[in-house]
C-alpha positions as CSV (number, residue, x, y, z in Angstrom):
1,X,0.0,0.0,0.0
2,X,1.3,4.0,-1.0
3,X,0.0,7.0,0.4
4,X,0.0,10.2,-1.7
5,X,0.0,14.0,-0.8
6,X,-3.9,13.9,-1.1
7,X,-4.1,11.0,1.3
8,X,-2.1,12.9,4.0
9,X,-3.8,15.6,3.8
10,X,-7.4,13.4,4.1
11,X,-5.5,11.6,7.2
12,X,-4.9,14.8,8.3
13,X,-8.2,16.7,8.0
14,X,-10.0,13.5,9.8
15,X,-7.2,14.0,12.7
16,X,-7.7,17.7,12.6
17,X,-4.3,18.6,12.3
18,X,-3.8,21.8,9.9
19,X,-0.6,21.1,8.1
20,X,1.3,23.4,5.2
21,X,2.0,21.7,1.9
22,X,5.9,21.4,2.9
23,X,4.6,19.3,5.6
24,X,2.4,17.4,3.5
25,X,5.5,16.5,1.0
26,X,7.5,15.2,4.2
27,X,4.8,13.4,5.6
28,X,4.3,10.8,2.6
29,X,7.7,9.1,2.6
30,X,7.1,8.8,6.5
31,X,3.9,7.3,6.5
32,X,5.1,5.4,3.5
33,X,7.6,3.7,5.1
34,X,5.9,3.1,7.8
35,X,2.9,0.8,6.1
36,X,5.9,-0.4,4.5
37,X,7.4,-1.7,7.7
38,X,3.6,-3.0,8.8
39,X,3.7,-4.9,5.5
40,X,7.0,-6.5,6.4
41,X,5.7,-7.5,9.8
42,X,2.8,-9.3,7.9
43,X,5.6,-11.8,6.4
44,X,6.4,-13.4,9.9
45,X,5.3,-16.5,10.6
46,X,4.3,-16.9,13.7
47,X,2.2,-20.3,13.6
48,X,1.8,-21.7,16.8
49,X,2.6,-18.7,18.9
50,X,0.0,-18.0,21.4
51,X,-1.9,-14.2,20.5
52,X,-0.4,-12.5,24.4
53,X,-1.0,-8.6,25.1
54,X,2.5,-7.8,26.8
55,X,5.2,-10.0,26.6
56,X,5.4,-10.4,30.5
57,X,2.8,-12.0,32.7
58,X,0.3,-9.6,33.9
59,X,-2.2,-9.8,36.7
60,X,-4.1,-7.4,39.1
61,X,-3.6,-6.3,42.3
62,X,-6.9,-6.2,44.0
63,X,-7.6,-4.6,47.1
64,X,-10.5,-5.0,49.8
65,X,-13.8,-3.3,48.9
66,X,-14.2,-1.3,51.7
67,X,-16.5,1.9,52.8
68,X,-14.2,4.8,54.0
69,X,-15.7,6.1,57.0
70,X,-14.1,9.1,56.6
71,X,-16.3,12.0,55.7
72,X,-13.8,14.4,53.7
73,X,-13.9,11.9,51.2
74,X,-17.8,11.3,51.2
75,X,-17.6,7.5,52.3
76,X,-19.8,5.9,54.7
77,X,-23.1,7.9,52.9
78,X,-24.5,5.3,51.1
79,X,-27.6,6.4,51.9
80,X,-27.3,10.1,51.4
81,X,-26.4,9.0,48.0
C-alpha cells in the first residue's frame, strides 16, 4: 500500500491537524515507510505462537472493597447517595 500527498492531507483533516503543503510533501515518505514496515511485519510466521498482550505475565492487584468512613472523602453515605 502507497499513500499520496492527497491521502495525508485526508488523514490529516479527519485528525484535525492543519498542516502546510511542505509538511504534507515530508509526511508521505514517513507514512510510506511506515505501512511499509507493517507490511513487512505481515511476512512473519508466527504459527503456533500463542496471541499474548505484553510480553510479560500480567495480573491485578486487587484490594479489599471497603466503605471509607471518613467524611472528607464522602464515604460511609450510602444512603445520602
Amino acid at each position: 500500500m502507497s499513500v499520496d500527498k492527497a491521502t495525508v492531507a485526508k488523514i490529516a483533516s479527519l485528525a484535525r491537524i492543519r498542516m502546510e503543503d511542505a509538511e504534507l510533501d515530508r509526511m508521505v515518505p514517513e507514512l510510506n515507510g511506515i505501512l511499509a514496515w507493517v507490511e513487512q511485519l505481515g511476512e512473519v510466521d508466527v504459527t503456533g505462537i500463542a496471541p499474548m498482550a505484553a510480553v510479560i505475565p500480567n495480573t491485578l492487584r486487587l484490594r479489599d472493597d471497603v466503605v471509607d468512613a471518613d467524611a472528607l472523602t464522602g464515604g460511609g453515605r450510602r444512603d445520602d447517595v
